[in-house]
ZAKOLVO-944038 format. One line per 4 residues: number of its first residue (from 1); their letters; for each residue x, y, z of C-alpha. Coordinates in nm, 3 decimals, padded with zeros to 5 digits. Layout:
# ZAKOLVO-944038
NUM	a	X,Y,Z; ...
//
This chain:
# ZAKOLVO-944038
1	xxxx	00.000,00.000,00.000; 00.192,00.342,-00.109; 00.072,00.631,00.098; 00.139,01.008,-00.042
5	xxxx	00.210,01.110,00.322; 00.556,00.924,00.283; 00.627,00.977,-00.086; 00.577,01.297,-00.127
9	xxxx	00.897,01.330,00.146; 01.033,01.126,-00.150; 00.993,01.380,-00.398; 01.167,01.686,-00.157
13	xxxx	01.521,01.604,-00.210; 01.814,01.370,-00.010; 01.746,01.545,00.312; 01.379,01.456,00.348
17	xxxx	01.460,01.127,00.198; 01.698,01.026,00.442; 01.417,01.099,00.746; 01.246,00.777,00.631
21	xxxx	01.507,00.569,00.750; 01.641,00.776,01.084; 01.617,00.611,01.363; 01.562,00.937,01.554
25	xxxx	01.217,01.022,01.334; 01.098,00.636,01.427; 01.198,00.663,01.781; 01.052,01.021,01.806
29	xxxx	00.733,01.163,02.030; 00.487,00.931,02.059; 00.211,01.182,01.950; 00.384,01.275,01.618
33	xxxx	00.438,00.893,01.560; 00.018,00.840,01.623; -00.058,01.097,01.385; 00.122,00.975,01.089
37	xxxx	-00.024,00.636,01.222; -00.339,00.723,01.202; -00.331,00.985,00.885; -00.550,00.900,00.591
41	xxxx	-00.458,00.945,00.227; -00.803,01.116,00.114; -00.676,00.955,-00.262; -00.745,00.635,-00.114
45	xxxx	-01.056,00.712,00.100; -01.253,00.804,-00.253; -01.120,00.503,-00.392; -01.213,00.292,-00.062
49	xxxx	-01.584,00.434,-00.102; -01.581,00.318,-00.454; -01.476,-00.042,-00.323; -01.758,-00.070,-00.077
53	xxxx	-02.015,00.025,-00.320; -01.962,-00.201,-00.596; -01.945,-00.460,-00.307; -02.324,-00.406,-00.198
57	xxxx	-02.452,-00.491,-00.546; -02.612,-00.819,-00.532; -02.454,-01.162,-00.586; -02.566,-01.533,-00.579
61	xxxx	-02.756,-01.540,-00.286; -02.870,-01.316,00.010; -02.648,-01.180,00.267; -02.700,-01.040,00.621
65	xxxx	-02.499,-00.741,00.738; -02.258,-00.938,00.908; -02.128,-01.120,00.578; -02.199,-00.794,00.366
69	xxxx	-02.003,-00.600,00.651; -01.693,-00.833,00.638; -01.662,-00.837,00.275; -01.742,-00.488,00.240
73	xxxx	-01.434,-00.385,00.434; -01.189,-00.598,00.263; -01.259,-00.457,-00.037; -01.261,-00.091,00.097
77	xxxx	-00.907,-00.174,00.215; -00.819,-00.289,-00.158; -00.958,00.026,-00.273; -00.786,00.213,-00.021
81	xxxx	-00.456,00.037,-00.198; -00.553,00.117,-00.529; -00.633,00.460,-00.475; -00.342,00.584,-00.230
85	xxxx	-00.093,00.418,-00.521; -00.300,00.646,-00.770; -00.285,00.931,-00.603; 00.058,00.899,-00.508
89	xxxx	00.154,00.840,-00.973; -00.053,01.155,-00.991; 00.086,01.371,-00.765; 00.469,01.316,-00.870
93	xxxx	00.394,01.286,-01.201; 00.108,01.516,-01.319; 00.072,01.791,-01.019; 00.456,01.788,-00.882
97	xxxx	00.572,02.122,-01.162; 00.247,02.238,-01.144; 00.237,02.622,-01.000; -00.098,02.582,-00.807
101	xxxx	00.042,02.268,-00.638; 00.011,02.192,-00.349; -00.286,02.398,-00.305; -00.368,02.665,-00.032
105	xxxx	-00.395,02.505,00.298; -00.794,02.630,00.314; -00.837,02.464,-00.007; -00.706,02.193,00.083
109	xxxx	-00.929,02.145,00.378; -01.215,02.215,00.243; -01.143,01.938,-00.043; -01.103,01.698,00.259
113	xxxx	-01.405,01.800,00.415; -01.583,01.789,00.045; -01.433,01.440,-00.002; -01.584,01.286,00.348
117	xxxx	-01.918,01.423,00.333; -02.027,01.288,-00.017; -01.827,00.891,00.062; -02.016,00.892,00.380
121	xxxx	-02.367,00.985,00.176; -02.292,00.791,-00.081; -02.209,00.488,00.096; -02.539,00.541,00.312
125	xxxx	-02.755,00.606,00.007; -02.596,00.285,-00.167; -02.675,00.061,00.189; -03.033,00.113,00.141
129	xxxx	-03.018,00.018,-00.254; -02.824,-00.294,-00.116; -03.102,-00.365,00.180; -03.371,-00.365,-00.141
133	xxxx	-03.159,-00.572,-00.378; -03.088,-00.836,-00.071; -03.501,-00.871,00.005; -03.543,-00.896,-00.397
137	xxxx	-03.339,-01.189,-00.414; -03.457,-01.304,-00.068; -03.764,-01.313,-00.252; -03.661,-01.477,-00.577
141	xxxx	-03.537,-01.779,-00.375; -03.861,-01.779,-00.081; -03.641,-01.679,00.176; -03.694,-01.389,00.452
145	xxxx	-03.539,-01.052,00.323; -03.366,-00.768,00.548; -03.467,-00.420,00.674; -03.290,-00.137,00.563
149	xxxx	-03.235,00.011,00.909; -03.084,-00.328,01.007; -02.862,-00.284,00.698; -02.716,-00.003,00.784
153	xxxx	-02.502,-00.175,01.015; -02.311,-00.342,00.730; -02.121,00.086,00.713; -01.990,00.030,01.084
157	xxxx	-01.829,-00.287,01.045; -01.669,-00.278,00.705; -01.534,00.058,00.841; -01.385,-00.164,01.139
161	xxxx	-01.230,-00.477,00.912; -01.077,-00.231,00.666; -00.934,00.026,00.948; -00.815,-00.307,01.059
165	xxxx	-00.671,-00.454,00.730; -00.508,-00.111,00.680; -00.324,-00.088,01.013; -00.178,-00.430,00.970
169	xxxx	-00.090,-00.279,00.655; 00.113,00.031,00.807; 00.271,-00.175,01.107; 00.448,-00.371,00.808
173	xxxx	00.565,-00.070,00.654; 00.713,00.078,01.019; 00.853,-00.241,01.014; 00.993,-00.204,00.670
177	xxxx	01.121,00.109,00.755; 01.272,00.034,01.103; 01.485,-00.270,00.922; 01.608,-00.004,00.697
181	xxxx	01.687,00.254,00.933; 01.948,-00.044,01.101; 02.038,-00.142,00.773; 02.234,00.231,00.706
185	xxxx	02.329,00.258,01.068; 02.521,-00.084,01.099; 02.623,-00.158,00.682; 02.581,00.213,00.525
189	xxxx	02.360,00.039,00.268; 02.209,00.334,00.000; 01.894,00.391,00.095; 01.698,00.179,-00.186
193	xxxx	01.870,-00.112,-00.119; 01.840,-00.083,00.231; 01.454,-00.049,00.166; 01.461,-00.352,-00.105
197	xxxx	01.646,-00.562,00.180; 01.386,-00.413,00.450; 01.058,-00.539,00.222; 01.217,-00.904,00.117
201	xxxx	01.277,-00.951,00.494; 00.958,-00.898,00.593; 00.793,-01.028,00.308; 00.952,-01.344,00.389
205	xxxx	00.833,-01.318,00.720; 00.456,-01.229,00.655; 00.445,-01.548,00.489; 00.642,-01.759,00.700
209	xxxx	00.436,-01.691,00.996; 00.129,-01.665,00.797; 00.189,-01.999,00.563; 00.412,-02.204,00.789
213	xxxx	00.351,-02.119,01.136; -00.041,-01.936,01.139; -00.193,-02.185,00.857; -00.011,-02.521,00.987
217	xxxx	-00.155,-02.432,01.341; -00.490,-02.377,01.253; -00.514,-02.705,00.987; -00.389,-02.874,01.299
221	xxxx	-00.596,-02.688,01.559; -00.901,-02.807,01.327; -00.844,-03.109,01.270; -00.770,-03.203,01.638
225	xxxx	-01.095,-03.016,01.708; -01.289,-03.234,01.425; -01.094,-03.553,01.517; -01.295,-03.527,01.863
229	xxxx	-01.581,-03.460,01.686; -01.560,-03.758,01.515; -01.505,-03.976,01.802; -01.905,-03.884,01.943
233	xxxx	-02.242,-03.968,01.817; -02.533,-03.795,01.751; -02.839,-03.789,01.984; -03.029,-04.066,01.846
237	xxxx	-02.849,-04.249,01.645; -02.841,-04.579,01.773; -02.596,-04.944,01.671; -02.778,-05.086,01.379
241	xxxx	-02.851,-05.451,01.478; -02.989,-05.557,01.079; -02.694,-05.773,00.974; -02.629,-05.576,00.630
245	xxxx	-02.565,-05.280,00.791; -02.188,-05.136,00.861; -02.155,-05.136,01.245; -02.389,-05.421,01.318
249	xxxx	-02.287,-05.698,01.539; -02.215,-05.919,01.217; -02.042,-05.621,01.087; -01.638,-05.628,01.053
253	xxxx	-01.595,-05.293,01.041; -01.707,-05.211,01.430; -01.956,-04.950,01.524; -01.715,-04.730,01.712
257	xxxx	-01.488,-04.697,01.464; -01.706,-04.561,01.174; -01.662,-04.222,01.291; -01.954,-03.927,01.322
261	xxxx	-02.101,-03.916,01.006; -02.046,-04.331,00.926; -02.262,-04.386,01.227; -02.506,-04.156,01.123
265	xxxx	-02.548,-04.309,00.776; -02.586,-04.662,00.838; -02.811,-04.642,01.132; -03.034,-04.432,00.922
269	xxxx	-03.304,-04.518,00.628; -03.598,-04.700,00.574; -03.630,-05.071,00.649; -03.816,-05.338,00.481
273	xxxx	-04.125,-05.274,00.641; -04.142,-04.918,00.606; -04.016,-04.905,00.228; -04.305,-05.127,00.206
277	xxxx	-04.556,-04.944,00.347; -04.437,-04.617,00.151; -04.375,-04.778,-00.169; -04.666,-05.074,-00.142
281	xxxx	-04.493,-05.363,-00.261; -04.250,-05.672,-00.055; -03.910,-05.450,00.003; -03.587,-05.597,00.106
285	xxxx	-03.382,-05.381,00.369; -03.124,-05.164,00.214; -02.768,-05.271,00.246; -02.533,-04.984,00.337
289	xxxx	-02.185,-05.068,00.372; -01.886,-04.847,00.553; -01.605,-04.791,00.648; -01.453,-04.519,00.918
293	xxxx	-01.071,-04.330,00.925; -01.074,-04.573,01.253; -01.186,-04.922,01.069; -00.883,-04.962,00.981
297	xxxx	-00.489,-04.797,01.004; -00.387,-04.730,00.640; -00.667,-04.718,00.337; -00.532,-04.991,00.158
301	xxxx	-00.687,-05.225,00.428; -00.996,-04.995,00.483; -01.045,-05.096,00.089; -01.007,-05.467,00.206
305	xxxx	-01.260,-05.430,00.439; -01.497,-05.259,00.263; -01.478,-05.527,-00.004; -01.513,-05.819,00.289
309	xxxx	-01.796,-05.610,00.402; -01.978,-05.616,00.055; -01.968,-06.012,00.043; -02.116,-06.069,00.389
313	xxxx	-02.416,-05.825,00.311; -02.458,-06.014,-00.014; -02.417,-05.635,-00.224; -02.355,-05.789,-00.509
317	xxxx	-02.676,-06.002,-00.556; -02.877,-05.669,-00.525; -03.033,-05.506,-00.798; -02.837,-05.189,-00.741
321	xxxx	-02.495,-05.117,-00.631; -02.410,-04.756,-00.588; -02.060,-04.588,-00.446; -02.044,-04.337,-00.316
325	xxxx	-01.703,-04.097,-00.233; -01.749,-03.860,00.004; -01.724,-03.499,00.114; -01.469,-03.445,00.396
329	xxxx	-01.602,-03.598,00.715; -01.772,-03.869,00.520; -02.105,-03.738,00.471; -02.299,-03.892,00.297
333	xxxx	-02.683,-03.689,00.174; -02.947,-03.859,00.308; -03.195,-03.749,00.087; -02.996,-03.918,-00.214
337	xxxx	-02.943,-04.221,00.019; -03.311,-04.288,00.080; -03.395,-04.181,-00.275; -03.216,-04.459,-00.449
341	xxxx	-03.339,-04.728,-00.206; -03.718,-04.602,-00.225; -03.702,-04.595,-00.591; -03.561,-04.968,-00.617
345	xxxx	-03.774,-05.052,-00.298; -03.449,-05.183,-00.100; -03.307,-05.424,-00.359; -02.947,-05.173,-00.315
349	xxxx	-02.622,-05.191,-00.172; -02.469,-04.844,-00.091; -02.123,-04.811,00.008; -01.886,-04.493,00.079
353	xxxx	-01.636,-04.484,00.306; -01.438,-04.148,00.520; -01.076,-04.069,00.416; -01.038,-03.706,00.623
357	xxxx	-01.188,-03.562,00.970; -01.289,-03.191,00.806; -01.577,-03.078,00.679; -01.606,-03.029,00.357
361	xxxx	-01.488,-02.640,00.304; -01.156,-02.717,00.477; -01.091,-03.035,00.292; -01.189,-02.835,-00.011
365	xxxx	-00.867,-02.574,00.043; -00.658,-02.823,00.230; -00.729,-03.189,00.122; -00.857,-03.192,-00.262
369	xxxx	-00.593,-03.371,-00.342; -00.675,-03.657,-00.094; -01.011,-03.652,-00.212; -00.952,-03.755,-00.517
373	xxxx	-00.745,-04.029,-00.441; -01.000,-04.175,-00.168; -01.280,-04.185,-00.476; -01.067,-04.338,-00.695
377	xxxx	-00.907,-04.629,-00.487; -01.353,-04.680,-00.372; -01.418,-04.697,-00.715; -01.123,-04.859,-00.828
381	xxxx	-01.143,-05.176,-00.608; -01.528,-05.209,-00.571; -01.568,-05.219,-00.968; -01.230,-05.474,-00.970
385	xxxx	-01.438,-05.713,-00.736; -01.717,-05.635,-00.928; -01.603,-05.766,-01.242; -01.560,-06.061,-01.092
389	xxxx	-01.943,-06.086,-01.060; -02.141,-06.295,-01.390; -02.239,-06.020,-01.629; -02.585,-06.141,-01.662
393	xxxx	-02.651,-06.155,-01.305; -02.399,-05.828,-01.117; -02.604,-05.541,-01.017; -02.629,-05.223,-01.177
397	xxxx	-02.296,-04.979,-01.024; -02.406,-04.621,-01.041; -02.147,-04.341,-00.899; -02.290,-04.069,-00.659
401	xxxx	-02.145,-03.761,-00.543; -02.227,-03.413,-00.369; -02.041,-03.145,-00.401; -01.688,-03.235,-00.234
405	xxxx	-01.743,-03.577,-00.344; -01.799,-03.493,-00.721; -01.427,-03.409,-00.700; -01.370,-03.800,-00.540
409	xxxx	-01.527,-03.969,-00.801; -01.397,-03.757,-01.051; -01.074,-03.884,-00.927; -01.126,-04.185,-01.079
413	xxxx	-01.194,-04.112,-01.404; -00.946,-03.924,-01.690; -01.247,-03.934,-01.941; -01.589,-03.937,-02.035
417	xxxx	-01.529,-04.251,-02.243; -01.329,-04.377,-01.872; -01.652,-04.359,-01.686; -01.869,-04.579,-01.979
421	xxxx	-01.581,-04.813,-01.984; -01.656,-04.863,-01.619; -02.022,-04.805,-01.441; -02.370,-04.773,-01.584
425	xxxx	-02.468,-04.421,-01.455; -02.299,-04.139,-01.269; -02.552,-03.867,-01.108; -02.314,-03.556,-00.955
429	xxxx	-02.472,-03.271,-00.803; -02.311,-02.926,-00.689; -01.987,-02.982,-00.838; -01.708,-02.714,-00.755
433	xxxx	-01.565,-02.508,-01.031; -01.244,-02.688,-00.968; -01.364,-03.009,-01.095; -01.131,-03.085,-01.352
437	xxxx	-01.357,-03.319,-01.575; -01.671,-03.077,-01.512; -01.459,-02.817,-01.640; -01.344,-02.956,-01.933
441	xxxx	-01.645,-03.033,-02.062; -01.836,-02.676,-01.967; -01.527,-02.531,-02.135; -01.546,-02.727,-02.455
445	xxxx	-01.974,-02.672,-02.456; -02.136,-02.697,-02.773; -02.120,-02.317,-02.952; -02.394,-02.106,-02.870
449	xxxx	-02.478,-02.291,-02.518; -02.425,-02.081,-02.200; -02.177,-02.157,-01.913; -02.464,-02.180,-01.666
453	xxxx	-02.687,-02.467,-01.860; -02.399,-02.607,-02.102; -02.483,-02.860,-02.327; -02.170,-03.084,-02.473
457	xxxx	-02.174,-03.303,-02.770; -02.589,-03.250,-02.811; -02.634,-03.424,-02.468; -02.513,-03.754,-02.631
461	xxxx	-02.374,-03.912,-02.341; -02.347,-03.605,-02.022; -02.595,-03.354,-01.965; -02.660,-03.072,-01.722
465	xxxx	-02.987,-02.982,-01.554; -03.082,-02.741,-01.294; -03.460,-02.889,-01.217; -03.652,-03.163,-01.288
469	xxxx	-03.759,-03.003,-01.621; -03.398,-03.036,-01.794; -03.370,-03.392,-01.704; -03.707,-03.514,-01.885
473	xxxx	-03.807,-03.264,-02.161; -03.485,-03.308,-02.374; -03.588,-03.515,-02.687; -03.291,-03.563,-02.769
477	xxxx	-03.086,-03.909,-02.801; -02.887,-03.993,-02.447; -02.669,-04.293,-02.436; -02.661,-04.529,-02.207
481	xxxx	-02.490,-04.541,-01.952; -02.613,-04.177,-01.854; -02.388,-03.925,-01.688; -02.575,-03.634,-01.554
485	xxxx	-02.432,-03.280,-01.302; -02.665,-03.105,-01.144; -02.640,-02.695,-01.046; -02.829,-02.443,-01.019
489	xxxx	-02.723,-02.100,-01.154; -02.742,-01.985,-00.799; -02.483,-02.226,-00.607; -02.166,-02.063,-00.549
493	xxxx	-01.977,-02.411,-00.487; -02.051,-02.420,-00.858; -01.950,-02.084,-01.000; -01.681,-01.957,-00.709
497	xxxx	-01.294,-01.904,-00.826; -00.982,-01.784,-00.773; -00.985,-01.586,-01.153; -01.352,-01.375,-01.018
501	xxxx	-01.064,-01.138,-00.884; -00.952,-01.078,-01.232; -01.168,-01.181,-01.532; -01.566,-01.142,-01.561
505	xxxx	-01.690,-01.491,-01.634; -01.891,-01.598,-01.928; -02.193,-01.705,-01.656; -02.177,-01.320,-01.606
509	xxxx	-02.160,-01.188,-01.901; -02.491,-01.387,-02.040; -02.840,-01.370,-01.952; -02.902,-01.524,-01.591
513	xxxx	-03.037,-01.847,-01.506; -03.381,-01.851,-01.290; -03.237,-01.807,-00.985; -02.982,-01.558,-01.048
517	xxxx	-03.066,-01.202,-00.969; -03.000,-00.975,-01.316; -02.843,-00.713,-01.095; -02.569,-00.919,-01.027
521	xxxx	-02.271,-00.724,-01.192; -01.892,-00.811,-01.211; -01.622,-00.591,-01.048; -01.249,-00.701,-01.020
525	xxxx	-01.175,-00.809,-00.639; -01.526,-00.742,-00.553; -01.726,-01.039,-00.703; -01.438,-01.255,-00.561
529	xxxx	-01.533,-01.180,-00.214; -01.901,-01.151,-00.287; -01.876,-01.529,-00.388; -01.660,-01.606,-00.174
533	xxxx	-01.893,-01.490,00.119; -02.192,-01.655,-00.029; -01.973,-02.003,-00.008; -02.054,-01.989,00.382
537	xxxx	-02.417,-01.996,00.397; -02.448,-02.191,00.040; -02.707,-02.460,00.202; -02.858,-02.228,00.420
541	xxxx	-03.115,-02.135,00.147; -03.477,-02.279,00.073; -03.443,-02.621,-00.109; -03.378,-02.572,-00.525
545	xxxx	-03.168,-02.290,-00.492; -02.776,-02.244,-00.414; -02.625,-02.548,-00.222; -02.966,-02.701,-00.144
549	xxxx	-03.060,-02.938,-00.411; -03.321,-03.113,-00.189; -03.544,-03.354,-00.324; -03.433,-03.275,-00.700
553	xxxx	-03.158,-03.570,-00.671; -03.460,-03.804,-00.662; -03.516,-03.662,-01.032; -03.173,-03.704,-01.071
557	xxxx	-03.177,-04.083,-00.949; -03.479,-04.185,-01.182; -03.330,-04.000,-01.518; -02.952,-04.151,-01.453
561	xxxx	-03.063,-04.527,-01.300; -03.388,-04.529,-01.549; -03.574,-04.808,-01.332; -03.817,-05.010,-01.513
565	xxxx	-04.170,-04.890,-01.569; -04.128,-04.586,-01.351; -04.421,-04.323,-01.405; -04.454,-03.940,-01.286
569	xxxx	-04.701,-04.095,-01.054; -04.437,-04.291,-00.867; -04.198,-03.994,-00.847; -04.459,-03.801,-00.674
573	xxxx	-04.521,-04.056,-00.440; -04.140,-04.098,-00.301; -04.047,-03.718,-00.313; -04.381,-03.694,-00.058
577	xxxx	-04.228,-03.951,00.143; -03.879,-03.803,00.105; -04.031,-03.474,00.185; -04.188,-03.583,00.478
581	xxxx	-03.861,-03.759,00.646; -03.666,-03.421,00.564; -03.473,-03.240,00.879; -03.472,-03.577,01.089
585	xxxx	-03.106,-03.659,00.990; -02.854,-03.304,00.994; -02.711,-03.112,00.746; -02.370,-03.247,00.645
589	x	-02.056,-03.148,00.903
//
């Protein structure tokens, strides 16, 4: 951040130059030292008011004040950068010779004075447009929209996290300058080397403390935390005593070492008696098959187990065998769970397994990597056993995978032609941008389709759907076996990205998709953050919008596994029942 306070000094010849780096002007009165602490570059203030604004415009989903207010003062702070360096090229290079510069000291105050009053008003005139754009896309997805006086609290806080940002900022600096000032004193270094010297040393230490010491501790921190977490169980959840369950007393992978979310998913579901009641035909009771961080000490024998545990339940005389990689802690959606077993009326075998103790936003930034190896050594060894199985008679093995867990069982595959080669239907749903296969594909879209709903190769073999609608009213041919991602326009796991700091998208520059508010604009840094933001609360919106894909996988289920005489009728009837069983298992961990 380059401040015109010091650098117009710069610009006044080797005398002033050299009071940058005396130790005397650091080390002087503690009042003169606060005021150049706390002076503001009024350059950068305009700039900063710019920042905030373009951050209230609207982005993928609604935002209190206390997201709005974070993200609105980081990006004051990065205008306060931006326009502090501009003023500073201005000043020496346009204004320095000019005879009218600087100007008279009443002037100049009342161009402070002008410059404060209108960023205040503007930024409280632009808080209540942002209060009405937040309830109109409250609205557009059926949530509960703001106030505008509760809005206004969004001003006070961003002006607290970028006052914040900017002091780290200018400790830095006195730091930078305070290395330099030794630098002279003990090797009589010229002063821009001595600087250079003073800004690589703490550069280097920023990001040692920040990458090795600050990040390392918190990773660890976390995962200690989680690693507890994973050891309870949640009220309720009980040891499943149906022998082709994980956990049972037949089981060989024990109950207490499934971890959190392993006991929650195979004590969970409908039995044979209740898919028979909802579904009113004989059912058989589900087989769902795990295997815990705990199960066993290294993954290879996890696999083993998992594979032991797939014989004894009998998985592969079912009708339907479906894998399942995982998001971080193992979570697995039970919505999707139940959907596939009440549309094949219990004649499945699901299996999935845990490979990391973080939820699924920290294994996102810290553990993609592992991710995709867990999915593919799942996929890898239960479709090796499964081959093993008589064509005529081995079930059907469909992939599934939410968001995280796209990225696992894309893992697995290098190509479309990989995934034929090997199952008979993948269903993914809220992929992340970083998907490497998903983005392939949405990058190599037939001509003329948008980013948002992308169609590739005329839907021949992968599609994309955001509601039920896409996924049955395509006439179109679709081979067999039928790879499908769901999104909607609205889910920032989807559309978030590092390059939203630096290049508009092509989901922003066409029309938007139905949920999508139209006032969403881009704005370098700005829509980063904005997205960014929206990433924490992206399942904390109504069902069919952002993270929350609800009972739409049951759509997705039917269109990828294409059961036999299925009618609209009969999808009707489970998403009721699916409906009705929603909030008694948690949201994922």
């Amino acid at each position: 951040m380059v401040e015109s306070g010091a650098l117009e000094r710069v610009d006044r010849g080797p005398r002033e130059l050299s009071r940058l780096v005396d130790p005397a002007l650091l080390h002087g009165p503690r009042l003169d030292r606060t005021w150049r602490f706390l002076r503001l570059d009024f350059t950068g203030i305009a700039f900063a008011t710019l920042f905030f604004c373009w951050s209230l415009t609207p982005s993928l989903l609604p935002r209190d004040w206390l997201f709005q207010g974070l993200i609105g003062g980081i990006n004051a702070a990065i205008g306060y950068t931006v326009g502090t360096a501009i003023g500073w090229l201005v000043r020496r290079y346009f204004l320095r010779h000019r005879s009218w510069w600087p100007l008279p000291e009443p002037w100049s105050t009342g161009l402070r004075v002008l410059v404060t009053v209108t960023c205040v008003s503007v930024s409280l005139v632009m808080l209540a447009y942002s209060a009405a754009w937040q309830r109109e896309l409250a609205a557009l997805m059926g949530a509960e929209g703001t106030t505008t006086t509760g809005y206004i609290r969004t001003g006070g806080l961003s002006l607290l996290v970028g006052a914040a940002i900017i002091s780290v900022w200018r400790l830095l600096r006195e730091l930078v300058r305070w290395i330099a000032a030794r630098l002279i004193r003990r090797w009589h270094l010229a002063i821009p080397t001595a600087t250079t010297v003073g800004i690589l040393i703490v550069t280097v230490l920023f990001f040692l403390l920040v990458d090795g010491v600050l990040m390392r501790g918190v990773y660890a921190a976390t995962n200690a935390a989680f690693s507890l977490q994973n050891s309870t169980t949640r009220d309720g959840v009980e040891q499943p005593l149906d022998p082709e369950k994980s956990g049972s007393p037949e089981s060989l992978a024990p109950w207490d070492t499934l971890g959190y979310e392993g006991r929650n998913f195979v004590s969970r579901g409908l039995d044979a008696d209740e898919l028979t009641a909802a579904n009113g035909t004989p059912a058989k009771d589900p087989i769902r098959v795990y295997a815990g961080l705990e199960t066993a000490e290294d993954p290879d024998e996890r696999m083993d187990i998992v594979i032991d545990e797939l014989e004894r339940t009998g998985a592969f005389a079912r009708k339907v065998l479906v894998v399942i990689p995982t998001t971080g802690t193992g979570w697995v959606n039970p919505t999707a769970a139940q959907a596939i077993e009440l549309v094949h009326n219990g004649d499945t075998a699901l299996v999935a397994g845990q490979y990391s103790f973080l939820p699924s936003w920290i294994s996102f930034l810290a553990d993609r990597e592992k991710a995709a190896e867990a999915g593919k050594m799942l996929i890898d060894r239960v479709h090796e056993r499964w081959l093993q199985e008589p064509e005529a008679t081995r079930p059907k093995l469909l992939v599934y995978g939410e968001s995280l867990g796209t990225q696992a069982g894309e893992g697995a595959f290098d190509t479309l032609s990989d995934i034929r080669q090997t199952v008979d239907g993948v269903l993914w749903v809220g992929p992340p941008n970083s998907n490497r296969l998903w983005g392939q594909l949405v990058q190599r879209r037939d001509p003329g389709t948008p980013e948002v709903d992308p169609e590739y190769s005329a839907g021949l073999v992968v599609r994309f759907a955001d509601d039920s609608a896409d996924m049955v009213e395509d006439p179109g041919e679709w081979l067999s076996p039928r790879i499908l991602y769901v999104q909607h326009p609205s889910d920032p796991v989807v559309w978030w990205s590092p390059d939203l700091a630096f290049t508009r998208p092509d989901w922003l520059k066409e029309p938007p998709g139905d949920d999508r508010s139209p006032s969403m604009k881009w704005f370098p840094f700005v829509t980063f953050w904005q997205v960014s933001a929206d990433l924490t609360n992206a399942a904390g919106v109504p069902d069919g919008h952002g993270h929350n894909y609800g009972t739409l996988v049951l759509d997705g289920w039917i269109t990828v596994a294409q059961p036999e005489g299925w009618t609209p009728a009969d999808t009707e009837r489970v998403r009721s029942t699916l409906e009705s069983l929603a909030g008694t298992e948690g949201p994922e961990k």
